[in-house]
C-alpha positions as CSV (number, residue, x, y, z in Angstrom):
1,X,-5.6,23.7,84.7
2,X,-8.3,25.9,83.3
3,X,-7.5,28.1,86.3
4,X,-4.0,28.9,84.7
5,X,-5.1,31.3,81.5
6,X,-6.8,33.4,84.5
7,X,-3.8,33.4,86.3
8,X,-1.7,35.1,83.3
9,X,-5.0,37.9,82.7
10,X,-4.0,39.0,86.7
11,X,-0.3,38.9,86.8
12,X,-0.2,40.8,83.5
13,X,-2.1,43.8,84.8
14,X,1.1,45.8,85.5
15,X,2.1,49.1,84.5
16,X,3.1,50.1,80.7
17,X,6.9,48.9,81.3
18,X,8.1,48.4,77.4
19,X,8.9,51.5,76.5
20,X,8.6,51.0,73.2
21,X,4.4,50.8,73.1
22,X,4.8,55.0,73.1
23,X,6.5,55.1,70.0
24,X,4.5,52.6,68.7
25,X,1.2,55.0,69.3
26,X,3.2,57.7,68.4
27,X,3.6,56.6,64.9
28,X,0.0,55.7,64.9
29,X,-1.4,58.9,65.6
30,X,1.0,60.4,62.5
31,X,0.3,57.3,60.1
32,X,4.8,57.5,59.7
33,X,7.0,54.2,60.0
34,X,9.7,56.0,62.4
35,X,9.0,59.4,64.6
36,X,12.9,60.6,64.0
37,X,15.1,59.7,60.4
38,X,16.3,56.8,60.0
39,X,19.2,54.9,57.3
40,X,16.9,54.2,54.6
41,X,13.3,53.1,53.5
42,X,11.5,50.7,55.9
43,X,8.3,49.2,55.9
44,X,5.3,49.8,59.0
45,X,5.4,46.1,60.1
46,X,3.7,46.6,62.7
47,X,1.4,49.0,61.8
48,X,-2.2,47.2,62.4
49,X,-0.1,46.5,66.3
50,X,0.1,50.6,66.7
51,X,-3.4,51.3,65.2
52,X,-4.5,48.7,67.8
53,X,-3.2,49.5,71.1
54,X,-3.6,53.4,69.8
55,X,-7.4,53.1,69.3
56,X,-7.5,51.3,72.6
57,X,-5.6,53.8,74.5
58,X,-7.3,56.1,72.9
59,X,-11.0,54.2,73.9
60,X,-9.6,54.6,77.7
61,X,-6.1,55.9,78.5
62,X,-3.1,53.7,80.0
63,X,-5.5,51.8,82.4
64,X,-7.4,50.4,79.9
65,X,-4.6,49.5,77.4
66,X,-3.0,47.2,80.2
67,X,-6.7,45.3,80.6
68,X,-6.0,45.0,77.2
69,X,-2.9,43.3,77.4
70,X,-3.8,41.4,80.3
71,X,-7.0,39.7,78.1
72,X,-4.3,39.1,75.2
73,X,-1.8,37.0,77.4
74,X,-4.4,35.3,79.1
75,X,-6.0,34.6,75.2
76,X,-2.2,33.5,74.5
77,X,-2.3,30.8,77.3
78,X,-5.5,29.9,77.1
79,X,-4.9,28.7,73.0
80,X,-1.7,27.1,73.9
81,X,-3.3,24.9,77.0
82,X,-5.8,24.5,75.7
83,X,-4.7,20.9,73.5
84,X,-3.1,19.9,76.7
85,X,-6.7,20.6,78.9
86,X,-8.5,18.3,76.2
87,X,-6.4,15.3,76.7
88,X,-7.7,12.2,78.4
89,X,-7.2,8.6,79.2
90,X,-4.1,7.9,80.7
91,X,-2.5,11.7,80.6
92,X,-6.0,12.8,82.6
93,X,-4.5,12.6,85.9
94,X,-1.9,14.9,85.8
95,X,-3.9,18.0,84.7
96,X,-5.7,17.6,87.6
97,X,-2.3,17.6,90.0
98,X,-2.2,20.7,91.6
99,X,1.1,20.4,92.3
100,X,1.6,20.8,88.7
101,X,-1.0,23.5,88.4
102,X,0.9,25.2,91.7
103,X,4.0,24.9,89.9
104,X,3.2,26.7,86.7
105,X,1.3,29.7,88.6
106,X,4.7,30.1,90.5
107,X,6.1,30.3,87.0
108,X,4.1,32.5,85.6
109,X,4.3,34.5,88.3
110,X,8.3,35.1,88.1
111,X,7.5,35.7,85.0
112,X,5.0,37.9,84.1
113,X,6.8,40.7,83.6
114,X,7.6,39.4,80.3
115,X,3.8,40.1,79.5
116,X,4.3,43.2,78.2
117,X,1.9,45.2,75.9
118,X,5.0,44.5,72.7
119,X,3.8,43.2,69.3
120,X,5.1,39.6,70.2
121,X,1.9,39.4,72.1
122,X,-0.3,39.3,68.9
123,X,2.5,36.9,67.3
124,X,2.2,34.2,70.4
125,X,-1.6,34.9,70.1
126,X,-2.0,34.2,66.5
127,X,0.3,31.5,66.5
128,X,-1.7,29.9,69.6
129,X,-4.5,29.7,66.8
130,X,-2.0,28.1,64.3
131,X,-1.0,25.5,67.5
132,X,-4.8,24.3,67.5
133,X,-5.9,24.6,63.8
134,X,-2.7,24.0,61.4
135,X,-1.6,20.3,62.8
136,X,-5.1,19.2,62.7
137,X,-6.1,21.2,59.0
138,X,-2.5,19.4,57.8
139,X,-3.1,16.2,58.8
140,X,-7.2,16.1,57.0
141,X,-5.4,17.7,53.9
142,X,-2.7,14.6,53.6
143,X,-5.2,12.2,54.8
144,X,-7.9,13.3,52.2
145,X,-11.5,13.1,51.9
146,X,-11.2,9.3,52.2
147,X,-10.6,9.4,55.5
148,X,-13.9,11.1,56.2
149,X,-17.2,9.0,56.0
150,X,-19.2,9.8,53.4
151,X,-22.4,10.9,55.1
152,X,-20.4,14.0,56.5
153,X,-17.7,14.4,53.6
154,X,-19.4,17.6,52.2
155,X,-19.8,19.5,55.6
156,X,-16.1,18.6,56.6
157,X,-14.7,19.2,53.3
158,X,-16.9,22.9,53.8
159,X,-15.0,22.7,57.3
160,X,-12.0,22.2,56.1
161,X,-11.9,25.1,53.2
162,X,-13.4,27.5,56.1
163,X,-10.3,27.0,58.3
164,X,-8.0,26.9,55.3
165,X,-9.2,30.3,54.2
166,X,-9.3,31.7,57.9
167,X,-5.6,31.0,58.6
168,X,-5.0,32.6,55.1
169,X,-7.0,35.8,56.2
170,X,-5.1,35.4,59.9
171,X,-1.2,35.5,58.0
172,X,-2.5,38.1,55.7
173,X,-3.0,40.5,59.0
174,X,0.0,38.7,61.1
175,X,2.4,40.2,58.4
176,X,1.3,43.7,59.7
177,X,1.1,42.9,63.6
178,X,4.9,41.7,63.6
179,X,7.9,41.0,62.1
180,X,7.5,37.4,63.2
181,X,4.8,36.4,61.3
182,X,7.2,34.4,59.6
183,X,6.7,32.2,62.5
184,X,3.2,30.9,61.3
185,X,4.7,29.7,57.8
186,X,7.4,27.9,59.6
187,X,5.3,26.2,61.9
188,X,3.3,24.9,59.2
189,X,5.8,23.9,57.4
190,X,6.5,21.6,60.4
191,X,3.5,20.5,60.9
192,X,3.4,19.3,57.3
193,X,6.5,17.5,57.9
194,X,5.1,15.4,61.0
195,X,1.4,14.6,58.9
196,X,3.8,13.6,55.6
197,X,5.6,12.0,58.0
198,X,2.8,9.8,60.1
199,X,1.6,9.1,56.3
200,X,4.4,8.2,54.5
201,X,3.9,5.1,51.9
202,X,4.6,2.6,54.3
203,X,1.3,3.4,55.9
204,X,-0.7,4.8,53.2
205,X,0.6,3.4,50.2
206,X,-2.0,4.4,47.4
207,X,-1.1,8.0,48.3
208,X,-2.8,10.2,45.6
209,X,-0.3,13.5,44.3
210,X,-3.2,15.7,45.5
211,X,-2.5,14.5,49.7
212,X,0.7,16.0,48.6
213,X,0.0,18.7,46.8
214,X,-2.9,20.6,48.4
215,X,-1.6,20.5,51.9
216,X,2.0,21.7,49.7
217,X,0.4,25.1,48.2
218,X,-1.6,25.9,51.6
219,X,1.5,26.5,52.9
220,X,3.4,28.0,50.4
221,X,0.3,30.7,50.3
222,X,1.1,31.2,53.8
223,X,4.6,32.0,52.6
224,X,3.6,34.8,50.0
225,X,0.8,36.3,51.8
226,X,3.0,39.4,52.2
227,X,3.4,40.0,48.6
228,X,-0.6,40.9,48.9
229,X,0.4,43.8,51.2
230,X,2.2,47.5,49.9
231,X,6.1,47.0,50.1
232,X,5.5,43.0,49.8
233,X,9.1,42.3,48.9
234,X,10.7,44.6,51.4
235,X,7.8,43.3,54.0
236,X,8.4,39.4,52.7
237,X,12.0,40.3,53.4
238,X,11.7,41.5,56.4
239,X,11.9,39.0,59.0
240,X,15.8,38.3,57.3
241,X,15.9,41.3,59.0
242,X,15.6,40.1,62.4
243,X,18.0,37.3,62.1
244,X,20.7,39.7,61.2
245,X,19.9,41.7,64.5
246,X,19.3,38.5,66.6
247,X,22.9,37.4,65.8
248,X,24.4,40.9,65.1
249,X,25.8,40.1,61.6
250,X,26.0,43.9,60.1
251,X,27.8,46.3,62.0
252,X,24.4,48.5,63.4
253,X,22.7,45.2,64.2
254,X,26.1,43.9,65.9
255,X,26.0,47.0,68.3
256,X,21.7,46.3,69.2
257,X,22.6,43.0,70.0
258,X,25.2,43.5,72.4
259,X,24.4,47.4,74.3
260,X,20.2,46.4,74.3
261,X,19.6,44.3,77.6
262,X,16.7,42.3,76.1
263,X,18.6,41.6,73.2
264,X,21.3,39.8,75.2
265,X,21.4,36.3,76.4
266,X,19.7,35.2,79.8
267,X,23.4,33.5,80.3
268,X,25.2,36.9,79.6
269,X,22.6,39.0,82.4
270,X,23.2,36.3,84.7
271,X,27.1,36.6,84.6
272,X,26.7,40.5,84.7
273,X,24.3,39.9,87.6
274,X,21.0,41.5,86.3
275,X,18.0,40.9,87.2
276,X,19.7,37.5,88.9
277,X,16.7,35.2,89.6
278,X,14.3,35.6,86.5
279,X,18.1,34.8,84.1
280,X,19.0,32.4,86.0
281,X,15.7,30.1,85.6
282,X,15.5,31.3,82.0
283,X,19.1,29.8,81.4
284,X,17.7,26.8,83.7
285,X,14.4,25.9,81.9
286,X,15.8,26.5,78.6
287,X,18.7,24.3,78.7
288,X,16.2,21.7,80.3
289,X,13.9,22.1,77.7
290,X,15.9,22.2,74.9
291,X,18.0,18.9,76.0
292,X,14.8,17.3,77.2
293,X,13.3,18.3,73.6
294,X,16.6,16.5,71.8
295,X,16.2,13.3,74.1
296,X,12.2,12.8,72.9
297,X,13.0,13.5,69.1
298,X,16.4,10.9,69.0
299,X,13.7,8.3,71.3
300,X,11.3,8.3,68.7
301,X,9.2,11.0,65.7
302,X,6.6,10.9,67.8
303,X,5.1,14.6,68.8
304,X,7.9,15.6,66.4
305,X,5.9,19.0,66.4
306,X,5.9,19.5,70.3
307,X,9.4,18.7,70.7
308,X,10.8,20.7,67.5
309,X,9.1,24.0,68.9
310,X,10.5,23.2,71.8
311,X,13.9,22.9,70.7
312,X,14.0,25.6,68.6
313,X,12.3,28.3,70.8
314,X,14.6,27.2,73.9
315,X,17.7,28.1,71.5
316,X,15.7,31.5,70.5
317,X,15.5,32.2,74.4
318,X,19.2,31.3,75.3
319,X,20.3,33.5,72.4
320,X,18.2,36.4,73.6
321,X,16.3,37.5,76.8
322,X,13.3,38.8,75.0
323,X,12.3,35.6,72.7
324,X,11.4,33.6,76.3
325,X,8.1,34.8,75.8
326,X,8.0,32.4,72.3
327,X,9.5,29.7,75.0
328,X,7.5,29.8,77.9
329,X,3.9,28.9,76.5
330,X,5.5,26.1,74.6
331,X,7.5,25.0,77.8
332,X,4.1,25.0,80.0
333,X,2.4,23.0,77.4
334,X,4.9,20.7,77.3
335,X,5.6,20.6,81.3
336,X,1.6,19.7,82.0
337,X,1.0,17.3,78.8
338,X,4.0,15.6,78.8
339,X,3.9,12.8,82.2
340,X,7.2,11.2,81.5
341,X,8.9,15.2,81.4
342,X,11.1,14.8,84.9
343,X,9.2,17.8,86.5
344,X,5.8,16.2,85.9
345,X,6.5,13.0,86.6
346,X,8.0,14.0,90.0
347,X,5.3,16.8,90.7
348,X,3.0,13.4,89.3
349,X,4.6,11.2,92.0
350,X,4.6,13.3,95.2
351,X,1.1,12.2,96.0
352,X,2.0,8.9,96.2
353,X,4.1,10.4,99.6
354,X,1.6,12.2,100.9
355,X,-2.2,12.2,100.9
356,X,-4.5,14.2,98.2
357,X,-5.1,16.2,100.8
358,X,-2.0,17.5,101.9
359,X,-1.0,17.7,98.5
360,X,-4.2,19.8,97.8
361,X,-3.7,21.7,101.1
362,X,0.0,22.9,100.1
363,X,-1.1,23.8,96.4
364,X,-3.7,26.0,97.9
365,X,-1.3,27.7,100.0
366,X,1.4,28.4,97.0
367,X,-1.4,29.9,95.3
368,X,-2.7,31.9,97.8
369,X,0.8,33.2,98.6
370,X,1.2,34.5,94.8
371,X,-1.9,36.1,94.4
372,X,-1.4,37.3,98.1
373,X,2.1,38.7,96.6
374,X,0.4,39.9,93.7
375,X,-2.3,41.7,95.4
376,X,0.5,43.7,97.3
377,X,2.4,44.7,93.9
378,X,-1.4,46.0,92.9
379,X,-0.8,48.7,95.7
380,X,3.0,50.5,94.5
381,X,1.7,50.8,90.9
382,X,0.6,54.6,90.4
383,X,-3.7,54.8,89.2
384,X,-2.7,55.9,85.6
385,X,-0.9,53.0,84.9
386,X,2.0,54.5,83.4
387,X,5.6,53.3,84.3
388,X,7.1,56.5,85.7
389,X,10.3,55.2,86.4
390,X,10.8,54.3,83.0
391,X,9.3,57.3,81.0
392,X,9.7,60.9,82.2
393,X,6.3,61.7,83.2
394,X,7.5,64.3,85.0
395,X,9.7,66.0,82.8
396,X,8.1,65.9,80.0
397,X,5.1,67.8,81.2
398,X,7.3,70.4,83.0
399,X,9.3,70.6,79.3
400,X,5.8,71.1,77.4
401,X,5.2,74.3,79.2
402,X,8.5,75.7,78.9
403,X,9.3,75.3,74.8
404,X,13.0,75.8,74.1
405,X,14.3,76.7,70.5
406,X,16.8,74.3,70.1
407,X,17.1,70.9,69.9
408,X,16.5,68.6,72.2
409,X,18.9,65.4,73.5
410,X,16.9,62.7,75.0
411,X,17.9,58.8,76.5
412,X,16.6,56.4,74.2
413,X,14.4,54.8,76.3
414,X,12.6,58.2,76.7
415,X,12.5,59.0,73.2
416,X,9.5,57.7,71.8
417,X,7.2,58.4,75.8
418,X,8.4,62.3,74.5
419,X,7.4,61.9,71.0
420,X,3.8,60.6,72.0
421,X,2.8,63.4,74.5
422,X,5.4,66.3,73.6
423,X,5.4,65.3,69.2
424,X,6.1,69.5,68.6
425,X,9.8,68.8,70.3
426,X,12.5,67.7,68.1
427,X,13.4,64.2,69.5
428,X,16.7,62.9,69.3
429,X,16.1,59.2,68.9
430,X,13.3,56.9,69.8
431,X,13.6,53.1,70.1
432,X,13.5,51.5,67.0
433,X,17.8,51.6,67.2
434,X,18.0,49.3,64.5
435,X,16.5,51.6,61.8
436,X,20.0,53.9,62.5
437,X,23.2,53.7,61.3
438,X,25.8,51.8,63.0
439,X,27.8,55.2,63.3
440,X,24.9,57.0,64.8
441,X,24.1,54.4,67.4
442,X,28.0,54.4,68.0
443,X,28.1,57.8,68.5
444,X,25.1,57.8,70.8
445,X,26.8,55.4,73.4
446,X,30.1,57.4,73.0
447,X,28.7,60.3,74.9
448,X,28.1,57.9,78.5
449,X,31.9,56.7,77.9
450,X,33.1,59.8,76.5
451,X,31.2,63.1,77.9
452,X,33.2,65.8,76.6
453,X,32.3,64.3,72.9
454,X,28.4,65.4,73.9
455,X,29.5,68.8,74.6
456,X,31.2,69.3,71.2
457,X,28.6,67.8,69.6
458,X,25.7,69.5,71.3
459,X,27.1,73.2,70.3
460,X,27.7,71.9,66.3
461,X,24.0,70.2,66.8
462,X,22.2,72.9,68.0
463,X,20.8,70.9,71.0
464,X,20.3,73.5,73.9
465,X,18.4,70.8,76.0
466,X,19.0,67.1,77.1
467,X,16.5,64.8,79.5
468,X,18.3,61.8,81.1
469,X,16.8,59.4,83.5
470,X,18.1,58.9,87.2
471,X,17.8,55.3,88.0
472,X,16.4,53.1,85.2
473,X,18.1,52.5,82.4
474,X,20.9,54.5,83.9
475,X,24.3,54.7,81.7
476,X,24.9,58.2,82.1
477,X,26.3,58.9,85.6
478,X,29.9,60.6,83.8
479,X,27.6,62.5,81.7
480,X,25.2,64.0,84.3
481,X,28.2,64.4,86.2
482,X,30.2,66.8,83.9
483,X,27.0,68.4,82.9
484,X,26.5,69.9,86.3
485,X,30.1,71.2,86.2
486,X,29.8,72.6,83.1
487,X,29.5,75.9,83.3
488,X,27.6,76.3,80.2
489,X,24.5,73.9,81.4
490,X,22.0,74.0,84.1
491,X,19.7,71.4,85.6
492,X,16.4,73.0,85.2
493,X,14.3,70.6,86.2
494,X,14.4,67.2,88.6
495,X,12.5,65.0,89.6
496,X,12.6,61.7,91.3
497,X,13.5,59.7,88.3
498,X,14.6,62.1,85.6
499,X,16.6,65.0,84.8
500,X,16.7,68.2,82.2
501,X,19.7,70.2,81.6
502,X,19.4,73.4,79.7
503,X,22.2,75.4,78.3
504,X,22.7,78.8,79.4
């Protein structure tokens, strides 16, 4: 079981895919909110994430920003196994199936390209502290300081003001690490539920007002700790924000839901065939788990915690690709502490079929065959650790030593790699798209559906240079297609993944 956490540290030492991390740095390095304008104010949520992985990359380049990362998911699934790994008695048994172990390396393994270096990392790694610390804070705060003997009630009570005060200091900085630091408030707010709820008058019925009322204004503190920040109202307001994009309810945030990939469903890649396998068992073990979730909670109110996060982060991952990451540590925890779930139980049962031996035997060989795989995926990533397929390494030095006086037209995904190495170039767009209008986002996509609007546009804009990429990410085969007929442009510069026209 223990083995697991080590298992996410190597499978998440991968190149810099999210293209997004550059602009994050990029911003750093200027102290701004947004490298190119955007529709009107916004507030840095994430700016303790970019000073973070900037002063890191800056410490030791790419390579040892994706150590980094790898040490913050393995953190992430260390906290969230880690209740599961201190369970005994009856449950011992099947944290020490290796079936079970085998079958959540395989897992992670399909899955760690989700471990990105994004801000949801720091989210999933505070709110593994909150998994550990809040339900058991909650339930001393209801229960009171009768519950404690009274040869230790003044070092627990000191105990339990320390952890109070250290969760308050950890959603202080979460409201700066990521928009989803609303997640911490909510999950306490649950977990205050389920301890109300296990001492409800029935069972404790000279209930003082105070096991209501402290427990009651820890969490509303975790609620306003963004007023204590600059821009608290627009930061407090901000994860609102996120729910209008999730479900694209404003026109702009209507477009990023639907043109983004990661902000579509699993169920809507699968149908358009991408990336085939990894949607398909997202739509699989979300649909299981969020059924499976319903079926424990109408059974009884027991582990109402476990099986409402369960619930509500498989609906967050069948809405959108990118919130599996708030899934899957829940799901494992739930898969390996859970023996009546149907995978553990059968995983549970196989030995019974065949001996410890064999069982041990064909663990050992699914986990030799991942890191084996793994070891081989080790050898195609280039030394600098930089995702060249995905950011236009190339380009952009062969652009930085021949300056142009115009403006320059870049592919979102390569706006904010461009605005981190070449920041004296006027960049076009970078990937925060919600921050721009929805006619500007509209008119953006226009151009791969509509070339000849880029060329009008491009003369009245002043752009006399555009960078596209080549295979990732690649919308803009009409486009690249008429630009190398036009007359007026010439491809200056290509490489294997990207291209540069330059107008004549």
């Amino acid at each position: 079981m223990k083995l697991l956490p080590l298992f996410a540290i190597l499978f998440a030492i991968f190149p810099l895919t999210d293209t997004d991390i550059w602009w994050h740095m990029a911003c750093a390095r200027e102290w701004v909110t947004a490298w190119t304008p955007v529709r009107g104010p916004a507030v840095n949520v994430h700016e303790y994430f970019q000073q973070v992985v900037y002063a890191v990359y800056c410490a030791g380049g790419a390579p040892l920003l994706v150590a980094f990362k790898a040490l913050l998911w393995g953190g992430v699934f260390a906290l969230f196994l880690v209740p599961a790994v201190g369970r005994r008695g009856r449950r011992a048994r099947i944290f020490d199936n290796p079936l079970a172990v085998a079958a959540s390396a395989v897992l992670l393994f399909v899955f760690r390209y989700q471990m990105e270096m994004r801000p949801v990392a720091f989210t999933l790694l505070f709110l593994g502290v909150y998994w550990n610390a809040v339900p058991w804070l909650l339930a001393r705060l209801v229960a009171g300081e009768k519950a404690i003997p009274g040869d230790r009630r003044a070092a627990e009570c000191a105990k339990t003001c320390l952890v109070a005060i250290a969760l308050l200091v950890l959603q202080w900085l979460w409201c700066r690490f990521q928009g989803l630091y609303i997640l911490g408030p909510l999950f306490a707010l649950l977990c205050l539920a389920d301890a109300l709820y296990r001492n409800r008058p029935a069972r404790l019925p000279a209930r003082k007002v105070a096991s209501v009322a402290v427990p009651a204004v820890f969490v509303a503190l975790l609620f306003v700790m963004p007023f204590l920040h600059a821009d608290g109202l627009r930061l407090f307001l901000y994860p609102f924000g996120l729910l209008d994009r999730l479900l694209g309810l404003t026109p702009s945030a209507a477009i990023f839901a639907s043109e983004i990939a990661e902000n579509r469903s699993p169920l809507t890649l699968l149908l358009a065939r991408e990336n085939v396998l990894a949607s398909a068992l997202m739509v699989v073990l979300a649909v299981f788990g969020a059924v499976y979730a319903v079926m424990r909670l109408v059974r009884s109110r027991e582990k109402l915690v476990l099986w409402t996060t369960l619930f509500v982060t498989a609906v967050l991952a069948l809405v959108a690709e990118r919130n599996f990451v708030l899934f899957f540590p829940v799901f494992l925890f739930a898969f390996l502490h859970h023996p009546a779930s149907l995978i553990s139980y059968s995983t549970l049962h196989i030995p019974l079929f065949f001996t410890p031996r064999i069982t041990q035997t064909v663990s050992v060989v699914i986990i030799a065959c991942l890191l084996g795989f793994w070891a081989k995926s080790l050898t195609s990533y280039d030394k600098h650790m930089v995702a060249y397929q995905r950011v236009p390494v190339n380009a952009a030095a062969w652009m930085a030593q021949h300056p142009h006086s115009g403006r320059l037209f870049n592919d979102d995904r390569a706006g904010g790699y461009l605005a981190f190495v070449n920041p004296r170039d006027s960049i076009y767009m970078d990937g925060r798209f919600i921050l721009k209008s929805a006619e500007f986002f509209a008119r953006y996509l226009s151009y791969a559906r509509e070339p000849e609007t880029f060329l009008r546009d491009a003369d009245s804009l002043g752009v006399d240079r555009a960078v596209f990429p080549l295979r990732f990410y690649a919308r803009w085969g009409a486009l690249l297609g008429v630009l190398r007929e036009s007359p007026e442009w010439d491809a200056c510069h290509v490489d294997d993944f990207y291209i540069v026209f330059c107008k004549k």
